[in-house]
Structure formats: C-alpha cells, structure tokens
TORPA-4810 file (N, C-alpha, C, O; in nm, 3 decimals):
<nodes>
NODE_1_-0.810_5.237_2.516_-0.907_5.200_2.621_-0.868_5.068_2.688_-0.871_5.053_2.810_X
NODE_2_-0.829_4.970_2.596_-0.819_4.806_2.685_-0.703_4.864_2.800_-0.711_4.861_2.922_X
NODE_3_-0.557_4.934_2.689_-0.438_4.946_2.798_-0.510_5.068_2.954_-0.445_5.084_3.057_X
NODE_4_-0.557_5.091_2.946_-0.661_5.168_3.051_-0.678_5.070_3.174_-0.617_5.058_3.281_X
NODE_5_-0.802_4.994_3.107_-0.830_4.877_3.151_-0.705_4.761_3.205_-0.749_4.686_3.292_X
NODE_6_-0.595_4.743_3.178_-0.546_4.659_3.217_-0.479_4.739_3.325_-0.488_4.715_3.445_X
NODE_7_-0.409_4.840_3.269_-0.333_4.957_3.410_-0.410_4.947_3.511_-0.364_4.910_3.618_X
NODE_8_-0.585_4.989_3.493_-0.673_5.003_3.620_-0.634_4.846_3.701_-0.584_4.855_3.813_X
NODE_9_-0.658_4.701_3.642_-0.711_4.558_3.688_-0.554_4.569_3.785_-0.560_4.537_3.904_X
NODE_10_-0.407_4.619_3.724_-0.323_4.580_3.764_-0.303_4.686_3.926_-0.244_4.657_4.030_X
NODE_11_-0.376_4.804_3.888_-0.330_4.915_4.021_-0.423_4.850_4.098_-0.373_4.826_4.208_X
NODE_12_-0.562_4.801_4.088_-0.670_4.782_4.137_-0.581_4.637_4.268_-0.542_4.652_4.384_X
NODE_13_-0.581_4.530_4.193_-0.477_4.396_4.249_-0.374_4.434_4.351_-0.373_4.403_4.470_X
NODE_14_-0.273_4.517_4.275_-0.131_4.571_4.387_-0.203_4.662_4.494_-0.180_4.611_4.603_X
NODE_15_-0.279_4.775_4.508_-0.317_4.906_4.549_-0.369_4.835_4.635_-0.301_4.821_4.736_X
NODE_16_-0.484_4.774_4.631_-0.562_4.688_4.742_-0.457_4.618_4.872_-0.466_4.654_4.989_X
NODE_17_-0.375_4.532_4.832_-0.238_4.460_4.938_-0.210_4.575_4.995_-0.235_4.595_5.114_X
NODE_18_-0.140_4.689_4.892_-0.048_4.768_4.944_-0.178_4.854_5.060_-0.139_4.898_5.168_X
NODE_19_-0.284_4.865_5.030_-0.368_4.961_5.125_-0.405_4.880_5.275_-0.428_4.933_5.383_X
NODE_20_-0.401_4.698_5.233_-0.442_4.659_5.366_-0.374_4.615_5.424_-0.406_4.554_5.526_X
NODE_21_-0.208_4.635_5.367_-0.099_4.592_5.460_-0.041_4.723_5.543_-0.031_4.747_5.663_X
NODE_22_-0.027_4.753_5.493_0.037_4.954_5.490_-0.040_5.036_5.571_0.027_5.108_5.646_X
NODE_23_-0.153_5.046_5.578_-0.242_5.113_5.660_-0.247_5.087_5.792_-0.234_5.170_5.882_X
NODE_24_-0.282_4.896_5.810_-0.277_4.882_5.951_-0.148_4.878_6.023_-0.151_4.907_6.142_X
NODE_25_-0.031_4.846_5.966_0.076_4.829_5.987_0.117_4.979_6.062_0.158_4.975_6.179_X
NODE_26_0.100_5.152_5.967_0.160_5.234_6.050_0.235_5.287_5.966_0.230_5.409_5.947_X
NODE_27_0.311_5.215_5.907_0.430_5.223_5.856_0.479_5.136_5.703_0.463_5.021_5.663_X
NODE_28_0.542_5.254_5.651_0.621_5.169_5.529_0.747_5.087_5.535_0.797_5.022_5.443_X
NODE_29_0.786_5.101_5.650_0.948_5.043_5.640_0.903_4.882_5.733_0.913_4.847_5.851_X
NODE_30_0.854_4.820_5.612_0.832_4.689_5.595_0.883_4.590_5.518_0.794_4.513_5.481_X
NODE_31_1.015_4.556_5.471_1.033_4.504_5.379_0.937_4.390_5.352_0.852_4.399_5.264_X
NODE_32_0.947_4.310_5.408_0.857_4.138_5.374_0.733_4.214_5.330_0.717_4.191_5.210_X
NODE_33_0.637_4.297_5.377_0.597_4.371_5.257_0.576_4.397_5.108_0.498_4.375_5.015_X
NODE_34_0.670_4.444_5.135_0.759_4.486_4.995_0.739_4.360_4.898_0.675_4.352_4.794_X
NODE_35_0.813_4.267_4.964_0.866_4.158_4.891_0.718_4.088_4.847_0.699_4.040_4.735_X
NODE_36_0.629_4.088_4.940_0.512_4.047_4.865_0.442_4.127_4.757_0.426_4.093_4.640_X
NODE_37_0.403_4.241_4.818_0.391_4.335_4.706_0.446_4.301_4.563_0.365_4.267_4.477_X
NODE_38_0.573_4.309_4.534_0.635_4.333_4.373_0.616_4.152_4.374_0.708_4.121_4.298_X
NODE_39_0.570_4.062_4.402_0.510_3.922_4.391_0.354_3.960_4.348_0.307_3.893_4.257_X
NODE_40_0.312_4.013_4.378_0.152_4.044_4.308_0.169_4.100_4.213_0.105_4.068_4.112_X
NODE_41_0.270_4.212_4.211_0.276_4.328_4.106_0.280_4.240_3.938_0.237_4.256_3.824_X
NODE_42_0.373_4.130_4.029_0.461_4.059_3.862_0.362_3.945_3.832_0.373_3.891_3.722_X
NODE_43_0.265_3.899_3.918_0.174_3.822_3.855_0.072_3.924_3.834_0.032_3.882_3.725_X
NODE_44_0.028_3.989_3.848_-0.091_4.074_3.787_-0.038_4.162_3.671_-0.124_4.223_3.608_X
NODE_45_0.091_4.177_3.636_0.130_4.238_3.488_0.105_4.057_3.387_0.024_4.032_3.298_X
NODE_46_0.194_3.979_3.441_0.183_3.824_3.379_0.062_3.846_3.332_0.020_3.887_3.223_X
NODE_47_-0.001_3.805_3.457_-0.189_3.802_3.413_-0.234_3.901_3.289_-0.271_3.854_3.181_X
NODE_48_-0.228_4.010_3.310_-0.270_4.099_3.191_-0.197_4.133_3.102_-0.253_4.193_3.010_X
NODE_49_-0.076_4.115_3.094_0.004_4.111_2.979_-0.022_3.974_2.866_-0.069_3.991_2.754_X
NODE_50_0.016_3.850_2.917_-0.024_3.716_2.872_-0.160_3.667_2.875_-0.178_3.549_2.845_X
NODE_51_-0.243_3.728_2.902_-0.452_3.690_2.946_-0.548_3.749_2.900_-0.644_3.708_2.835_X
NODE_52_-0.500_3.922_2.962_-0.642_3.964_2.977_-0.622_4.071_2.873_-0.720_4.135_2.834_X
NODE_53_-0.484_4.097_2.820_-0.446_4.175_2.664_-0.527_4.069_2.566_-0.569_4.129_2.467_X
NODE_54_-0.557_3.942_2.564_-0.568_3.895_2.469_-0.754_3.863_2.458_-0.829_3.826_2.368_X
NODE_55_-0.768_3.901_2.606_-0.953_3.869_2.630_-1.029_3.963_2.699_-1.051_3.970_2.820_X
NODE_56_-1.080_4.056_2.578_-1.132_4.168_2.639_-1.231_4.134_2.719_-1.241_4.209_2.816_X
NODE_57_-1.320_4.031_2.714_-1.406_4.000_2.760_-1.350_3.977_2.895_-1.345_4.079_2.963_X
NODE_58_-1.307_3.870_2.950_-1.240_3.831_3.099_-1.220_3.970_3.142_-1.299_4.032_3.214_X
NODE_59_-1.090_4.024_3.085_-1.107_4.142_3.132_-1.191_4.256_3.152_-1.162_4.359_3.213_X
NODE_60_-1.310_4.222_3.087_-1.439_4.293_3.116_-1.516_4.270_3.255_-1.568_4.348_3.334_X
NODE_61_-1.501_4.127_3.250_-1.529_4.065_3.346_-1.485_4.043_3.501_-1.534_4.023_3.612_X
NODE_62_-1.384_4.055_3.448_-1.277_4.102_3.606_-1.332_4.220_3.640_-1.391_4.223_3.748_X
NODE_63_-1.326_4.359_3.549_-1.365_4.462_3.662_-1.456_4.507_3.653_-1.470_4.629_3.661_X
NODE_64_-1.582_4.397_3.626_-1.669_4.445_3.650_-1.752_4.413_3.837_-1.719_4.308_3.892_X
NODE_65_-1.853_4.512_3.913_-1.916_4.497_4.043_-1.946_4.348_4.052_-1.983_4.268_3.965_X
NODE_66_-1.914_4.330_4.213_-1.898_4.191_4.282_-2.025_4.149_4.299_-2.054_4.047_4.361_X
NODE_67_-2.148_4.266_4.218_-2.287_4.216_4.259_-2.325_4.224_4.139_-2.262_4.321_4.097_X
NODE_68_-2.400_4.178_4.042_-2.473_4.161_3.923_-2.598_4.095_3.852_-2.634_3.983_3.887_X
NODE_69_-2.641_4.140_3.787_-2.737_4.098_3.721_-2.730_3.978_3.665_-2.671_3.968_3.558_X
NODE_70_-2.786_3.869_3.726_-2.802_3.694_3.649_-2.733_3.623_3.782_-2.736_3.502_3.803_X
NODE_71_-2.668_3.727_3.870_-2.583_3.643_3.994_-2.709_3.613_4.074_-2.800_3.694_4.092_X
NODE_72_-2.705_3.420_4.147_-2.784_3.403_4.248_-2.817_3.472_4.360_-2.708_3.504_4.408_X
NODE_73_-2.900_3.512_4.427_-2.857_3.591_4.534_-2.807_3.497_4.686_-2.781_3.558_4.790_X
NODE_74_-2.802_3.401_4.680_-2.686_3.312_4.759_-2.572_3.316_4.710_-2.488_3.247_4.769_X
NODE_75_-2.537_3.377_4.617_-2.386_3.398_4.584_-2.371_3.547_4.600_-2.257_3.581_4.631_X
NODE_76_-2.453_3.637_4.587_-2.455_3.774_4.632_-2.381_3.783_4.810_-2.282_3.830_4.867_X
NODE_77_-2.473_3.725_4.831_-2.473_3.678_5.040_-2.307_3.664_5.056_-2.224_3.748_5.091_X
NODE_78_-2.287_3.494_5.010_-2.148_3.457_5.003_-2.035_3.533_4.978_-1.945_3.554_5.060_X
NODE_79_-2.041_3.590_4.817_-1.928_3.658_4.807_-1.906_3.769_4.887_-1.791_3.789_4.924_X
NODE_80_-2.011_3.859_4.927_-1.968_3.977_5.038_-1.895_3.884_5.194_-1.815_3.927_5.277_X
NODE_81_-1.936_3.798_5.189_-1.898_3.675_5.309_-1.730_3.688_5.287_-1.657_3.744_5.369_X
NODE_82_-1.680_3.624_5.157_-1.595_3.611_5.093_-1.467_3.724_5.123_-1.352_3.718_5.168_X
NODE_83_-1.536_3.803_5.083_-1.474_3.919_5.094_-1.378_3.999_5.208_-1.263_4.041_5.210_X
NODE_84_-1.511_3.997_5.318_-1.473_4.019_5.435_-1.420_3.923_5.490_-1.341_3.956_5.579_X
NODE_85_-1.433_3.806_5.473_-1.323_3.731_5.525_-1.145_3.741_5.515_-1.055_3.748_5.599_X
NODE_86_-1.152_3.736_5.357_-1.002_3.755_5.302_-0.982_3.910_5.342_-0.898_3.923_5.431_X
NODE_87_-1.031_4.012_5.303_-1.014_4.097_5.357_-0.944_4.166_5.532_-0.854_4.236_5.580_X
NODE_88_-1.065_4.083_5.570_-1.034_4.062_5.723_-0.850_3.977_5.779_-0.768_4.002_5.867_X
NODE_89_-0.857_3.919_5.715_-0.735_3.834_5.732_-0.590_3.920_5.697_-0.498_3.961_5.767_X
NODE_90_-0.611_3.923_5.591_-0.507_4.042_5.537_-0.448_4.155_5.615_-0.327_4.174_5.629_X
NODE_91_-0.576_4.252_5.681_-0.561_4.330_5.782_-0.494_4.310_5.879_-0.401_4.378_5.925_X
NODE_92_-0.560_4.169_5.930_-0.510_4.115_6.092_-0.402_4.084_6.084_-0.352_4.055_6.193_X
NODE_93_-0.311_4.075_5.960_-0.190_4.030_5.985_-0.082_4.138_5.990_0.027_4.088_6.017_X
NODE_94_-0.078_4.256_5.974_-0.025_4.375_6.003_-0.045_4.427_6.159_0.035_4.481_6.236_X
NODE_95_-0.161_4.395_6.172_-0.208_4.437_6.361_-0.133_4.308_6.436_-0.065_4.320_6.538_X
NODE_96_-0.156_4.190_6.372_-0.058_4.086_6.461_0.100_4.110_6.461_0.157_4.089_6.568_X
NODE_97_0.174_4.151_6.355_0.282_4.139_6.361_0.342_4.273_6.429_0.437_4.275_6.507_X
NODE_98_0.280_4.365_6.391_0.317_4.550_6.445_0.229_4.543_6.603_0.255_4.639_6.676_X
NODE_99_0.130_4.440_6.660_0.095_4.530_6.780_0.082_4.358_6.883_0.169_4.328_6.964_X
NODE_100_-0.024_4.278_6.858_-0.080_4.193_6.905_0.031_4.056_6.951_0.047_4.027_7.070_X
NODE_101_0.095_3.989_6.849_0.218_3.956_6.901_0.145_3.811_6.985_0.191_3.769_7.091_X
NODE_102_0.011_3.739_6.905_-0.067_3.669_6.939_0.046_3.528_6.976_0.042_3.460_7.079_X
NODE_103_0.130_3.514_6.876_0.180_3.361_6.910_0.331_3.356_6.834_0.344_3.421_6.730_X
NODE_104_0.410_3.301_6.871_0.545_3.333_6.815_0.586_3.372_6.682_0.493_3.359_6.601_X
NODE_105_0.661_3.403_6.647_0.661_3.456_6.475_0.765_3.353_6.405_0.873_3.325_6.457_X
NODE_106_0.716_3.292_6.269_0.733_3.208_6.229_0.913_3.201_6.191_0.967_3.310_6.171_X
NODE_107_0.971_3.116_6.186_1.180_3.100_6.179_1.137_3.132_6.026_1.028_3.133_5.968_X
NODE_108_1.289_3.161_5.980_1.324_3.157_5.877_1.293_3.045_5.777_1.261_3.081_5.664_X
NODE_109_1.297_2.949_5.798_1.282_2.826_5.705_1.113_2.847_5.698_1.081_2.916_5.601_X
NODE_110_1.008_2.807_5.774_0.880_2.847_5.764_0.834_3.026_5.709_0.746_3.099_5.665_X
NODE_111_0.892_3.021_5.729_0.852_3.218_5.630_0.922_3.231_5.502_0.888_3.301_5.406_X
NODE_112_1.026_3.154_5.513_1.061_3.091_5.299_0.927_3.019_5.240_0.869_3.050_5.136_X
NODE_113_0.891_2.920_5.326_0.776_2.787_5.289_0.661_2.952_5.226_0.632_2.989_5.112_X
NODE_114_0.631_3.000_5.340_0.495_3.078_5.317_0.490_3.186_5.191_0.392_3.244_5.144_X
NODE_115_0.652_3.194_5.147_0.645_3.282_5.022_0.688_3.197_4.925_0.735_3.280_4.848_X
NODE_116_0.705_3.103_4.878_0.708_2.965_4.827_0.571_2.950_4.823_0.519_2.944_4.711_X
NODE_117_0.474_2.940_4.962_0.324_2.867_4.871_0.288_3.023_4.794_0.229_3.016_4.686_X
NODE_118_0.317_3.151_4.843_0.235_3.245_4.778_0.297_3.264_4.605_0.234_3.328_4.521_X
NODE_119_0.396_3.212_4.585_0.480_3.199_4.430_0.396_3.106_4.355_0.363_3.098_4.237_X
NODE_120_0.375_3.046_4.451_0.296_2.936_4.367_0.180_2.910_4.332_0.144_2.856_4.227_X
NODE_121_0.082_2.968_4.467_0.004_3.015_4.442_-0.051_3.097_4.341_-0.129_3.047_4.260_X
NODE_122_-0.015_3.233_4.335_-0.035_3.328_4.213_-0.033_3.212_4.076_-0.133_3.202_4.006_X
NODE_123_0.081_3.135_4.050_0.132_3.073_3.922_-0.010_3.006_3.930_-0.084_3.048_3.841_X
NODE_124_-0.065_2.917_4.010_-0.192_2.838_3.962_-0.292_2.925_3.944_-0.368_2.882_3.857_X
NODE_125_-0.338_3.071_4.005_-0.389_3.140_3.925_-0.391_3.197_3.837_-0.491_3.230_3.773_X
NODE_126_-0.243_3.230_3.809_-0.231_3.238_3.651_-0.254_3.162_3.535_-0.288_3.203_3.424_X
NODE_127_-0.223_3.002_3.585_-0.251_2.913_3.477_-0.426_2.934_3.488_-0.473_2.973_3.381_X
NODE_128_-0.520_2.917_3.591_-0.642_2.933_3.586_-0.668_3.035_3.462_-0.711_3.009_3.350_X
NODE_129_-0.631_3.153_3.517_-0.671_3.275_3.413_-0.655_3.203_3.240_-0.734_3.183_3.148_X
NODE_130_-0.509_3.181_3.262_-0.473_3.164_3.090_-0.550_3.042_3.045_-0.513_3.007_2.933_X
NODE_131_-0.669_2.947_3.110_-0.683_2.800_3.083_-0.834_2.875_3.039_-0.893_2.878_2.932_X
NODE_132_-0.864_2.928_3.161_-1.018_2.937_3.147_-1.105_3.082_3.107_-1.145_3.155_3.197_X
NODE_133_-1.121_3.105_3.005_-1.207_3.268_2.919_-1.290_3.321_3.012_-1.278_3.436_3.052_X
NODE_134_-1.371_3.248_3.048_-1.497_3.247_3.162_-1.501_3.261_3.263_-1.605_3.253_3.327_X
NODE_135_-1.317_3.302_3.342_-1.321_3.274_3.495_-1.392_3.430_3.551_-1.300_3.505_3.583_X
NODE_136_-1.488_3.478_3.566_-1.555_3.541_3.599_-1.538_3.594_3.737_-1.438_3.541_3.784_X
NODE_137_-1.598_3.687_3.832_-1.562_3.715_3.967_-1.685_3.649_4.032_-1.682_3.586_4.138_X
NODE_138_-1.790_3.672_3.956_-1.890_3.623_4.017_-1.970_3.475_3.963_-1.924_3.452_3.851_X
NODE_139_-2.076_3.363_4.002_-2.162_3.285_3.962_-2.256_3.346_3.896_-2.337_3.421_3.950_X
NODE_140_-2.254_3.324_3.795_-2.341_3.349_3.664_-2.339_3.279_3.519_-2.230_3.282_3.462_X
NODE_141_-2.402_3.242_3.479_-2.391_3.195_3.341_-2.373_3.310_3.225_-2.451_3.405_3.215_X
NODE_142_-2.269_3.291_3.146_-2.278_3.397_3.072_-2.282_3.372_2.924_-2.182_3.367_2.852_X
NODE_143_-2.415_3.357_2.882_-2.454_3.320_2.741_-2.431_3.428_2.645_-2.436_3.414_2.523_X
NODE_144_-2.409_3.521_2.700_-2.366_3.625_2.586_-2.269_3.614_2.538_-2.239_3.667_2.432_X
NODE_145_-2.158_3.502_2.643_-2.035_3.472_2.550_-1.975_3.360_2.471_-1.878_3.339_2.398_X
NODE_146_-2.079_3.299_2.521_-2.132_3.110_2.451_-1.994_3.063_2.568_-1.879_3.036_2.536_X
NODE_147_-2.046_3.067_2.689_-1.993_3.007_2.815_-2.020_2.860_2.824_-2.134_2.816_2.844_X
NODE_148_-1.887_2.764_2.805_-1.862_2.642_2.805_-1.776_2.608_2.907_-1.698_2.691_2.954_X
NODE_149_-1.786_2.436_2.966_-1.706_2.412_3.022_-1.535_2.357_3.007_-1.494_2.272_2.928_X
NODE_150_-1.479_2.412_3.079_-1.332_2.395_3.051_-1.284_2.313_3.167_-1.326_2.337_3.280_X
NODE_151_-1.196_2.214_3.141_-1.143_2.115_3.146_-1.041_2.060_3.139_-1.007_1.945_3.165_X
NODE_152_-0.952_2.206_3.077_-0.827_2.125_3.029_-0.683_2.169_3.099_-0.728_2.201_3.209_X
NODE_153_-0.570_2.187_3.107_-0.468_2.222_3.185_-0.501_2.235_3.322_-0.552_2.126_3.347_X
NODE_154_-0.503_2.312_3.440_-0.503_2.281_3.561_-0.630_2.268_3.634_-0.636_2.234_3.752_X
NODE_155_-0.750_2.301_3.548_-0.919_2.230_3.535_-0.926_2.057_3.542_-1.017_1.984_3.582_X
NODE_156_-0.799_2.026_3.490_-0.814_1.911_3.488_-0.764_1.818_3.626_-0.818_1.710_3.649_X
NODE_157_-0.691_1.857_3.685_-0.666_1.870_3.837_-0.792_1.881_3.955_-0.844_1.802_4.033_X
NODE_158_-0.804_1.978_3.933_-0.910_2.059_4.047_-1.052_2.135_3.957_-1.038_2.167_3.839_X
NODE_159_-1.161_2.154_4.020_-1.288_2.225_3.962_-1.201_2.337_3.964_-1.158_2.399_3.866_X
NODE_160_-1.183_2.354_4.060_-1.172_2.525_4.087_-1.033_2.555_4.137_-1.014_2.605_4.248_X
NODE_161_-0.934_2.523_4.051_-0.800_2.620_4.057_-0.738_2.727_4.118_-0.635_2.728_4.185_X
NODE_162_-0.853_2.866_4.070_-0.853_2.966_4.130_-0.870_2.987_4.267_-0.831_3.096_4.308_X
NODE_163_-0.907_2.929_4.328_-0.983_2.906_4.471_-0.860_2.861_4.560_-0.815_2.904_4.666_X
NODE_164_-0.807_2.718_4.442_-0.691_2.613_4.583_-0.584_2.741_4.555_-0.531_2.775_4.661_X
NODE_165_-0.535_2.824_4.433_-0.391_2.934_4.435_-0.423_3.019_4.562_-0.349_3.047_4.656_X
NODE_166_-0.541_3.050_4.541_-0.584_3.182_4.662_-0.541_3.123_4.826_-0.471_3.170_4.916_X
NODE_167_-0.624_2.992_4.809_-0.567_2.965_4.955_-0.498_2.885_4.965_-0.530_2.787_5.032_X
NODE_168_-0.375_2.891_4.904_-0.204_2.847_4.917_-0.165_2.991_4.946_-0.080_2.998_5.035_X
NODE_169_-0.199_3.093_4.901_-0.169_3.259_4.913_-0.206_3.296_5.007_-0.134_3.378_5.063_X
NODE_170_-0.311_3.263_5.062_-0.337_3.320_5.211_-0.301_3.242_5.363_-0.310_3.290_5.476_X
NODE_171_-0.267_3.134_5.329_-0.194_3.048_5.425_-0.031_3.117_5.457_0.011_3.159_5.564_X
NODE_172_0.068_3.110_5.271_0.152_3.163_5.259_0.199_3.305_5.292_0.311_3.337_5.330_X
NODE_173_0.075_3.399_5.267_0.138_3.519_5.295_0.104_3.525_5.460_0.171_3.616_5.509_X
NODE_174_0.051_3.481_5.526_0.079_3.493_5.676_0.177_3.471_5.733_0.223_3.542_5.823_X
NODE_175_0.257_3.303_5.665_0.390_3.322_5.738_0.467_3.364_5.703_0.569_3.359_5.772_X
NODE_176_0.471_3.433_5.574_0.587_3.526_5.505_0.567_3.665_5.579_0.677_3.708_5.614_X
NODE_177_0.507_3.714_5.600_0.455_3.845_5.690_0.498_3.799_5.887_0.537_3.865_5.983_X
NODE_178_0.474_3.704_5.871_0.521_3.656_6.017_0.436_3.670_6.121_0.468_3.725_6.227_X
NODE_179_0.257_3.589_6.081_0.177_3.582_6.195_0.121_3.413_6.148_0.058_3.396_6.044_X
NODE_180_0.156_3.304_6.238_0.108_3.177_6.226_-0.024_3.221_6.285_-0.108_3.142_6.240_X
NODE_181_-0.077_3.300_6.356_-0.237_3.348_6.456_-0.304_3.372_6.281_-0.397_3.294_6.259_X
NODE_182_-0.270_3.465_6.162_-0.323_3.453_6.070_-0.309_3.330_5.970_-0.398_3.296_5.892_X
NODE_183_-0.199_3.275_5.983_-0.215_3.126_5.938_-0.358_3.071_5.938_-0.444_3.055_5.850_X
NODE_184_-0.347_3.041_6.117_-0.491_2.948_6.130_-0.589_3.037_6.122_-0.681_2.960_6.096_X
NODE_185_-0.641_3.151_6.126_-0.748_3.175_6.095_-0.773_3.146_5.915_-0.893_3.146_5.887_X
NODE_186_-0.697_3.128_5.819_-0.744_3.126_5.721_-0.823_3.032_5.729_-0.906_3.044_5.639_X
NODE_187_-0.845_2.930_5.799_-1.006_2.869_5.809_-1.107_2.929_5.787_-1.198_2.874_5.725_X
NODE_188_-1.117_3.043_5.828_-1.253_3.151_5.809_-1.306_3.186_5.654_-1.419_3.167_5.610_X
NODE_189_-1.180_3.248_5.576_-1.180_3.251_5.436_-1.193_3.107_5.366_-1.260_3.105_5.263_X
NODE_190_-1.140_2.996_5.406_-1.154_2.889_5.308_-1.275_2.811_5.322_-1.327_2.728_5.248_X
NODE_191_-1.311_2.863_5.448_-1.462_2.801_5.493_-1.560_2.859_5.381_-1.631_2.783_5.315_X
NODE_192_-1.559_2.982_5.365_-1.647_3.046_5.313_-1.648_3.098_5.143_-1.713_3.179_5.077_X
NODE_193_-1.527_2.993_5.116_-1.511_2.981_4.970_-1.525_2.822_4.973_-1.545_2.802_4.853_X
NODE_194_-1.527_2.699_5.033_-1.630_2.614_5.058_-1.710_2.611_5.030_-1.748_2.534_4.943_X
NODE_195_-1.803_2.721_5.107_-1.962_2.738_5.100_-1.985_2.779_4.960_-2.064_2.712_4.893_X
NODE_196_-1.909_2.909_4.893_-1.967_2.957_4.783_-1.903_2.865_4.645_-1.886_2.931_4.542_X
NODE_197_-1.868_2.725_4.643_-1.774_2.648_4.555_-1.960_2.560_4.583_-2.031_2.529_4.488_X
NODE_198_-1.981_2.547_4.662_-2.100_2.450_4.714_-2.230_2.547_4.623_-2.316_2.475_4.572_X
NODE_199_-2.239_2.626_4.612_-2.350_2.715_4.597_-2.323_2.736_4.458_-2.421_2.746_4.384_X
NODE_200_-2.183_2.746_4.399_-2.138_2.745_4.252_-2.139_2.650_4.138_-2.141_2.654_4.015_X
NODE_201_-2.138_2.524_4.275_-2.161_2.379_4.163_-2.332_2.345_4.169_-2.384_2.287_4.074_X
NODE_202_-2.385_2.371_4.247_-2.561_2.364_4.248_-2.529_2.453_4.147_-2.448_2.389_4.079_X
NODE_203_-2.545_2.572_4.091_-2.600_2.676_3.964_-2.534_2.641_3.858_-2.587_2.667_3.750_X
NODE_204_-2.425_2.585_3.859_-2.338_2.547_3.696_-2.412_2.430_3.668_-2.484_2.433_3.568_X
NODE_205_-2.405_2.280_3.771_-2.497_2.200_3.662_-2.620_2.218_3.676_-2.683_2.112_3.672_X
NODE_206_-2.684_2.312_3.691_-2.840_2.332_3.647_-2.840_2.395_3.512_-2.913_2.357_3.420_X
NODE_207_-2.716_2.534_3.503_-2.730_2.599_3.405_-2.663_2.604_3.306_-2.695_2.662_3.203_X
NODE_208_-2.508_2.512_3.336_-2.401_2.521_3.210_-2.448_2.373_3.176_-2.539_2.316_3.237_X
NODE_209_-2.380_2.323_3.080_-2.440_2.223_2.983_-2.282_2.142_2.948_-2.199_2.176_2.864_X
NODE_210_-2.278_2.053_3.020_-2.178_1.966_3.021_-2.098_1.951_3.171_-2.010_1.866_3.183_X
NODE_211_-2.134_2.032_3.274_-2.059_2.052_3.403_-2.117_1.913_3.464_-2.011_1.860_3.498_X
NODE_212_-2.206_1.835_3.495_-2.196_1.757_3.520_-2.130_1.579_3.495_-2.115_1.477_3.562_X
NODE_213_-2.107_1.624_3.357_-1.996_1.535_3.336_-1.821_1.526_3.358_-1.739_1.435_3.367_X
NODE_214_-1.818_1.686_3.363_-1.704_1.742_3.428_-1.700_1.680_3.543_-1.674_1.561_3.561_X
NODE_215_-1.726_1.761_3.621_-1.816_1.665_3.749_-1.757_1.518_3.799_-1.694_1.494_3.902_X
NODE_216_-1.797_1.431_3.700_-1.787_1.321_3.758_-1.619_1.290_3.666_-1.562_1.182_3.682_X
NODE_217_-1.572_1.374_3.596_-1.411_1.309_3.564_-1.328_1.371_3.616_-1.215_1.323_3.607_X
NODE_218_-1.344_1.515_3.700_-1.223_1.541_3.804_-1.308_1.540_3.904_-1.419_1.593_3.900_X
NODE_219_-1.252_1.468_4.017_-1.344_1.438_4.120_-1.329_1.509_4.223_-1.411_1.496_4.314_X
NODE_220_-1.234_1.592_4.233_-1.196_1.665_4.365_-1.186_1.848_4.323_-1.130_1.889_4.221_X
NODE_221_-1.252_1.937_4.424_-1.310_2.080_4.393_-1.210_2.153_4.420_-1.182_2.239_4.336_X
NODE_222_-1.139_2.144_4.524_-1.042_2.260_4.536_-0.909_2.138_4.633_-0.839_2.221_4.691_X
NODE_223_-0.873_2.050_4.656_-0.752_1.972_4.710_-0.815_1.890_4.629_-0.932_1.866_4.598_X
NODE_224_-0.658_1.834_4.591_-0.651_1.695_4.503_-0.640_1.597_4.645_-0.592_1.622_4.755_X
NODE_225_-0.713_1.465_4.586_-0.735_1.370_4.678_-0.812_1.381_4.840_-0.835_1.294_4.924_X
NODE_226_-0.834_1.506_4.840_-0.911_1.533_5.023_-1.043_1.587_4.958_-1.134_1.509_4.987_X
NODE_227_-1.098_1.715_4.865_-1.181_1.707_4.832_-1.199_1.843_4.751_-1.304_1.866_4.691_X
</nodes>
C-alpha cells in the first residue's frame, strides 16, 4: 500500500507538468520540456524515496484534498487562489513560447540561470520535506500527530522554505522554457503565497505552541534579508 502511495505522489507531481506543459504547447517535440520534466521526476523519486518512504504520515498528508477539515476557511479561499495562479502560469508559458511570442526569448546564458534556479529550487524543497514531518499541503494544526515547531536545517534560514524553492522554480522554469512575459508574471503566484504565508502565521501562533518564538529568531518568511 505505502509503495502505491508513493508511485501515485510521484505520477501525481511529474503527470501534472507533463499535462500543463504538453497540452497547451500542441506538441511533444519539446525538448527543454523534457529536460524539466526528468528534473521533477528525480526530485519527486528523491522526495519519496529519502522522505515520504520513511513518513507515512507526510505522505498521508501530501495526498490528501487541498480542502479539509480543521483548515481556516481564509486558507480554503487562498489556496484555490494559489493554485490557479501557479497553475495559470505554467500554462501561459507553453501558449507564450508555441503562439504569443509576447517579448523576446531569453539567450542561452539566462535559460541556463532559469534551470539552475529550478535545480535548486526543488533541492530546498527537498531539504524542506526531509527537515520538516508536518509540512502539510494545507494550514491546519495537526494534533493527531503531536505537531511541533521545527526550526532546524533550512527552517532555520527562512519560515517557509517550501514557498522561497517554489518560487525560485517558477521564476526558473519560465526562462528555461523561454518566456521572460512568464517570468514577470510570477508576481501573481508569489503575491498570493504572500497572502496565504500572512494568513498561515496569524493561525500557527494562535494554535501551535512555540511558533512565536520561532518567530522572533528567524526573522525573515520566505527571502533572507528582504522579508
């Protein structure tokens, strides 16, 4: 059953890229594609080979619905926000590069950079995963699993880890795909993981028990030194 579970988390991760690159695009004969693709593939085996083999729970937690029972319903709102944002972005960058042709397409040296931040990206969500038991999809307290705060390896950097990998990944995979027009819109997505990082730290120190001291010893939520 778990190896089930991890096959599903890993087709679920790759299948998703491959459906919202591939679809709008037209076409498979995409390499840069490609090349992102088997870059998710090998951090989402990492991830569940080294993580979520070892935490049934997380991995319970990962696939479980983006809407739940104990979730605020301002984080209900948000994360569908969330969603369609990154979502949205992802898309647009197959329609920009195959049709729209919004603004020049990024040189060689800048489309290395953008698969460079997405390498790296993934890696800080991997360290997230392997640091923190609790990284959950959604805001919720989860006392059923004696949910504490963590603090230590790349927690100790940033609140929220998971958040700054994602958007080094979505900056990155635009110019690796070759639309700077999806570059700058990732404002839209980071805006709105902003908002729900804002809506996440109101419900943790009300309800987790030590986050406000967290709090005040890493001082910065998702960029070190800006904020």
């Amino acid at each position: 059953m778990r190896v089930l579970k991890l096959l599903t988390w890993i087709v679920l991760n790759v299948g998703i890229f491959g459906l919202m690159l591939f679809v709008p695009a037209g076409t498979l004969d995409w390499w840069r594609a490609w090349v992102f693709i088997a870059v998710v593939f090998v951090a989402a085996v990492a991830i569940a080979v080294n993580v979520l083999a070892h935490s049934e729970g997380l991995l319970d937690e990962r696939l479980k619905s983006p809407l739940q029972k104990g979730q605020p319903p301002a984080d209900k709102v948000i994360l569908i926000l969330c969603l369609a944002a990154w979502g949205g972005l992802i898309v647009f960058i197959p329609l920009d590069v195959f049709r729209l042709h919004l603004l020049p397409t990024p040189g060689l040296l800048a489309s290395l950079l953008g698969l460079g931040m997405v390498v790296v990206g993934w890696w800080v969500m991997y360290l997230a995963f392997r640091e923190n038991a609790f990284a959950a999809s959604v805001v919720r307290h989860q006392k059923e699993r004696q949910q504490v705060v963590v603090s230590s390896g790349v927690y100790g950097f940033v609140r929220h880890p998971m958040y700054a990998g994602g958007v080094l990944g979505w900056i990155g995979v635009s110019m690796w795909l070759g639309s700077y027009t999806a570059a700058l819109l990732t404002i839209v997505p980071i805006g709105t993981i902003a908002l729900r990082i804002l809506v996440e730290e109101q419900f943790l120190r009300r309800e987790l028990q030590g986050y406000d001291a967290y709090s005040e010893k890493v001082r910065y939520r998702l960029i070190p030194f800006l904020w």
